[in-house]
N, C-alpha and C positions, 0 to 999 in steps of 0.2 A: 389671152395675153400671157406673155412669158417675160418677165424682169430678168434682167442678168445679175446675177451675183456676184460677190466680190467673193473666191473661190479658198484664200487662206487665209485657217484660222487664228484671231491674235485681235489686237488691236493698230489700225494704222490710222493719221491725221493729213489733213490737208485745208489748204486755205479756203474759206467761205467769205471774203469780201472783207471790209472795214465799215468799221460806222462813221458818222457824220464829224468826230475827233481825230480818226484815224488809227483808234486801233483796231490792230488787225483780228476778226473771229475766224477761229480755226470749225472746222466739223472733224468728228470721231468717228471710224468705221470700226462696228463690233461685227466681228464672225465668227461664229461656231463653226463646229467641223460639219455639221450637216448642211451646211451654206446660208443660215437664215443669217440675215444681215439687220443692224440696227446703228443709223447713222445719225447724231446729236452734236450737234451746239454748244459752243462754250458760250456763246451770248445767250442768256436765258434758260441755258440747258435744255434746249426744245432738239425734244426727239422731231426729224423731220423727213426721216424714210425709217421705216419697217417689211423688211423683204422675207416671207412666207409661202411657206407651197401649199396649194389644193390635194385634193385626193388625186390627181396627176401626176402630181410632183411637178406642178406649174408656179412657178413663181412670180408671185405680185406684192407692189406695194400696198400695205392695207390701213397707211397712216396720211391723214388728210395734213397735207403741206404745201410750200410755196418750194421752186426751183431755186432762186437766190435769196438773196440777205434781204433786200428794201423792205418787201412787206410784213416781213416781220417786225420791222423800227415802226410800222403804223399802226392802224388799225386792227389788226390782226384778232383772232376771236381766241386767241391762244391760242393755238395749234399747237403740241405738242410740248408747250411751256412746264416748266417748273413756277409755283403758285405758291405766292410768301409776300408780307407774313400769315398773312390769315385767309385761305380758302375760303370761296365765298361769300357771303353778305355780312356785315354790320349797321345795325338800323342807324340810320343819319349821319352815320360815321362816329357815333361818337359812344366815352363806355366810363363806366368810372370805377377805379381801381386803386384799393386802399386809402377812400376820401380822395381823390385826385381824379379830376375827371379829364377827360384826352378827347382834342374833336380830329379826326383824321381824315384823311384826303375825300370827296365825295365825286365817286367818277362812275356811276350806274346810276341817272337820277339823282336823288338825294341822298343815296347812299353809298358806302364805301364797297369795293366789289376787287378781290384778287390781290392787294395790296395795293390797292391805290391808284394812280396817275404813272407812279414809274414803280410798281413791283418788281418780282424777282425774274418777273418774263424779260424783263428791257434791263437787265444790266448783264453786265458781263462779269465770269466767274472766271476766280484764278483755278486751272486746270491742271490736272495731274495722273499720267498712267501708270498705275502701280500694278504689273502682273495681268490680271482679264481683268482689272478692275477700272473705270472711270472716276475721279474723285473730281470734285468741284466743291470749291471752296468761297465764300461772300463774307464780308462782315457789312450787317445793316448799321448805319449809325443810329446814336441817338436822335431822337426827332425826326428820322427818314419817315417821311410821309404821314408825319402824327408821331409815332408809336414810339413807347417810350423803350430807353435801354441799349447801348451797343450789343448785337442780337451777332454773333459767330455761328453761320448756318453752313453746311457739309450737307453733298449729295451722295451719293456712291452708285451708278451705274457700272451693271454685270451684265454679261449676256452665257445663260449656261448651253449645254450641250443637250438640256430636259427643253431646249426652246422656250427657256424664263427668263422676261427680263425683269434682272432685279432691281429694285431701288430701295435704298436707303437712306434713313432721314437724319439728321443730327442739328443740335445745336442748343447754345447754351446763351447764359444774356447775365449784362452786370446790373438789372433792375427790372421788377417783376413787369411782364407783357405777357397779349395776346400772342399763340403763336399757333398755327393750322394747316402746316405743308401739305402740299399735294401736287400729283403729275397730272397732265392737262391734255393728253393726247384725244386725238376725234382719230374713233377706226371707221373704217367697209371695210366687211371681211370679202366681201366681192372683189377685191380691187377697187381705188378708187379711179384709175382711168375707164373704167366702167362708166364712170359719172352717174349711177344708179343710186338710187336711195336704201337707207337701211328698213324700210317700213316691214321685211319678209324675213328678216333676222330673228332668231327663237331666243328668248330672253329667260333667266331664270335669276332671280333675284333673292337670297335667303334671308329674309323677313319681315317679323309677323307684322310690323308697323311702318310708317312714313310722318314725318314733317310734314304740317300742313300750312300752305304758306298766304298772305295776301296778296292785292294784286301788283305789288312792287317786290314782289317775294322775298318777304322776311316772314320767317316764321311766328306762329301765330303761339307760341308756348307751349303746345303736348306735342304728343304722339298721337296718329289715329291708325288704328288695325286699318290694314289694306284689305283682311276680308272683305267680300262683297262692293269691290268697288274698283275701277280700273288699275288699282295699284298693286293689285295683287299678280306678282309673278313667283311663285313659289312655287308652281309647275310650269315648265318651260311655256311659252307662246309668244307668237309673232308681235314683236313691236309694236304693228298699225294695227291689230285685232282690235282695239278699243280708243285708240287715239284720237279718234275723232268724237266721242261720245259726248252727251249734253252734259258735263261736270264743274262744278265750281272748281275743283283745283287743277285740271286740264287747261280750265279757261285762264286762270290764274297765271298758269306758269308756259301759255301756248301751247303746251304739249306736256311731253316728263321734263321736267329741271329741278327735282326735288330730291332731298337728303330722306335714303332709306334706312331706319333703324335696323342695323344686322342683327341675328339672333344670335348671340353670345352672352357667357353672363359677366354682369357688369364690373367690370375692370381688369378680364382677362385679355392675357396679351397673347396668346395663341396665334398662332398663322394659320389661317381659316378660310379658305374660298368663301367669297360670300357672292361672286354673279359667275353665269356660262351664258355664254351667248353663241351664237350659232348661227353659220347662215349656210342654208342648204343645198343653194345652190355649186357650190365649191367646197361643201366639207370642212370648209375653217372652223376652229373653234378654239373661241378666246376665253380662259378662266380668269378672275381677277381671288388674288389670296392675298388677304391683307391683317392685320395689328388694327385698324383702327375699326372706333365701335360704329361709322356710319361710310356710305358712298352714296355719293349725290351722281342719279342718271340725269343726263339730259341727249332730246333728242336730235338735236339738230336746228331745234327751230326756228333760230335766223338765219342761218343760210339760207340765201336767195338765188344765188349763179351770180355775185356779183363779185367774186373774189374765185382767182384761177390760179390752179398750180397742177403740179403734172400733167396736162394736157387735159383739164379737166376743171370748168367752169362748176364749180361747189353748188348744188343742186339742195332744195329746200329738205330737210331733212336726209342730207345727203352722208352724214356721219353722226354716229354717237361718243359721247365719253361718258366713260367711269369712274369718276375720282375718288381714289377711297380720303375720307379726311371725317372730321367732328365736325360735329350741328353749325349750322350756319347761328351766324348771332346770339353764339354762346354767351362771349364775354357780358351780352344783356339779358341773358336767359337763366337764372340761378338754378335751375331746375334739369338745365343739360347737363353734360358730363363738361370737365375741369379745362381749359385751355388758357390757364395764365401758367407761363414758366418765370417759375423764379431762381433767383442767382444762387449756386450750389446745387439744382437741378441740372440735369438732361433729358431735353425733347428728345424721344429717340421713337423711330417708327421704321418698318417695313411693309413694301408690297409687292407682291409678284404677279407678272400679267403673262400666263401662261400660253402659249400657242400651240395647237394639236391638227390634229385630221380626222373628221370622223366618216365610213365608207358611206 
C-alpha cells in the first residue's frame, strides 16, 4: 500500500463537515519537507491521518480513524482525540479538594473516564496557525462536567523535519482542580488499511514498575515491579508474546490498558523517551519522548470490527495507544504524584511521537 502525500511543506486547512449547530470543523494538513503528513481537527483536536513511509519509502497511514466528521460526534473510542481535563479514570467520579468534595460526570460504568460525557474530544477548539505551529485554544467553564474552576487550556501542534510530532500542553484555572492532559491516538505501524493487528509489534516500555488496577480499573494504590510478570517490557518483545497468559491484571484490564511508571527521578521534567515500538514487518518505528512521570498502554482491546474507517473494519486488537499522562485516580490517591493546578500555577507539559525506519 502506498498513500499519496500532500507534497508541500507548510501548513494548509480545509473544511471537515459541521456539527449538529452548525459550525463549521475545519481539518489541518502538516507537511514536512520529507512528505510525512499529519492531518488534525479543530473539533477535539483529533489527529485523524498520520502519513509515514516503510523501509520502501512507502507510504501509509498508521493512525486508526474515521473518513468523515459523524463518527466522531458518537461513540468514538477516541481516536486520535485531545483528553481533558483528566486522563483516565476517577474512582466514582468523585474527589475532595481543599474540604470540598466534587462528584463529576460517571460515563465508564460508575466511574468518570476522559473528562466526562462531553470532554475535550467533543468540543471544538478556537484555532490558530502561527508559522509550522497548530495552536488550539478551549476555556473549560466552571462546573463543565463536575470540575471545579474556569480551566484556559492551549494545545500546540508541530510537525518537525526529525518526523516529531510535537505536542504541547498548557493551562491555567481561576480555582484549584484536577488537571491530566493527554493525546489519544491508536497507531499500526502496518498501515491500518492492512486491517491487521498489532499483536507482532516489538514493544519496549522504560519502567521498572506498573499501576495495578481492579476489575473496573482503578487503581489499587502502589506500584508493582513488572519484573517477572507480563509487564515487563524493558527489552523490546512482541505485544501478543504474553497477552494471553492466566494473570489477574491482564484479566483485569482485558489485555494492557494500564499506567506504566517511567523510570525518571521524581519530579524531573526532562524530555525522555520512555516507549519504542516496532513493527517488523515494514520497519516503522514509533518513539514516544515525554515530561510526564507515567504512559498508560492499551492494547486495543475493544475493538471488535464494528467501527470502520479507511477502508478498514477495526479488527480486535487492531491498534495501540500511548498516552503519556499522571496516575489514573490521582486526585483519590495521596500517594501518586500532584495533579491539582492551582490559580498562579501553569500546567505545562510536552510529548513527542517520533517516527523512524529501521532496515
Amino acid at each position: 500500500m502506498n498513500v499519496q502525500t500532500d507534497s508541500t511543506p507548510g501548513i494548509t486547512q480545509a473544511p471537515f463537515g459541521k456539527l449538529p449547530d452548525g459550525a463549521p470543523v475545519t481539518r489541518y494538513t502538516l507537511v514536512n519537507r520529507h512528505g510525512m503528513t499529519v492531518k488534525i481537527l479543530d473539533f477535539g483536536g483529533i489527529i485523524t491521518n498520520i502519513l509515514v513511509p516503510d523501509r520502501e519509502g512507502r507510504f501509509a497511514d498508521v493512525a486508526l480513524g474515521f473518513d468523515e466528521l459523524s463518527p466522531y460526534l458518537g461513540e468514538s473510542p477516541y481516536f486520535g482525540a485531545l483528553i481533558g481535563r483528566y486522563g483516565n479514570r476517577i474512582a466514582k467520579g468523585r474527589f475532595t479538594l481543599d474540604g470540598h468534595s466534587y462528584q463529576l460526570a460517571t460515563n465508564n460504568g460508575s466511574n468518570h473516564l476522559h473528562g466526562g460525557d462531553r470532554g475535550f474530544d467533543k468540543v471544538l477548539w478556537q484555532a490558530a496557525v502561527e508559522g509550522n505551529e497548530l495552536r488550539l485554544r478551549y476555556r473549560s467553564g466552571d462546573g463543565e462536567e463536575g470540575y471545579p474552576g474556569n480551566l484556559d487550556a492551549q494545545v500546540v501542534y508541530s510537525l518537525t523535519d526529525d518526523n516529531e510530532i510535537v505536542v504541547r500542553f498548557s493551562a491555567v484555572t481561576d480555582k484549584p482542580t484536577p488537571v491530566n492532559l493527554t493525546q489519544h491516538s491508536y497507531f499500526n505501524l502496518a498501515g491500518v488499511e492492512g486491517c491487521g493487528d498489532i499483536l507482532g509489534h516489538e514493544l519496549l516500555i522504560d519502567a521498572d514498575g506498573f499501576v495495578p488496577i481492579d476489575a473496573e480499573s482503578i487503581p489499587l494504590g502502589q506500584v508493582r515491579p513488572v519484573a517477572g510478570t507480563p509487564f515487563d517490557f524493558r527489552q523490546p518483545r512482541s505485544i501478543g508474546s504474553r497477552i494471553g497468559e492466566d494473570d489477574r491484571q491482564l484479566a483485569n484490564g482485558q489485555g494492557y490498558d494500564h499506567c506504566f511508571v517511567l523510570n525518571r527521578e521524581a519530579g524531573s521534567r526532562l524530555l525522555t523517551r520512555a516507549v519504542r515500538v516496532r513493527d517488523p514487518g515494514s520497519g516503522r518505528v514509533l518513539e514516544l519522548l515525554t515530561q510526564e512521570p507515567g504512559v498508560q498502554f492499551y492494547s486495543g482491546n475493544f475493538l471488535d470490527g464494528s467501527l470502520s474507517g479507511k477502508g478498514c473494519a477495526y479488527p480486535h486488537r487492531g491498534g495501540f495507544a500511548i498516552e503519556p499522562e499522571h496516575f489514573p485516580d490521582s486526585p483519590n490517591q495521596p500517594a501518586f504524584p500532584n495533579t491539582i493546578l492551582r490559580p498562579g500555577d501553569m500546567y505545562a507539559t510536552e510529548s513527542r511521537f517520533r517516527f523512524s525506519v529501521e532496515a
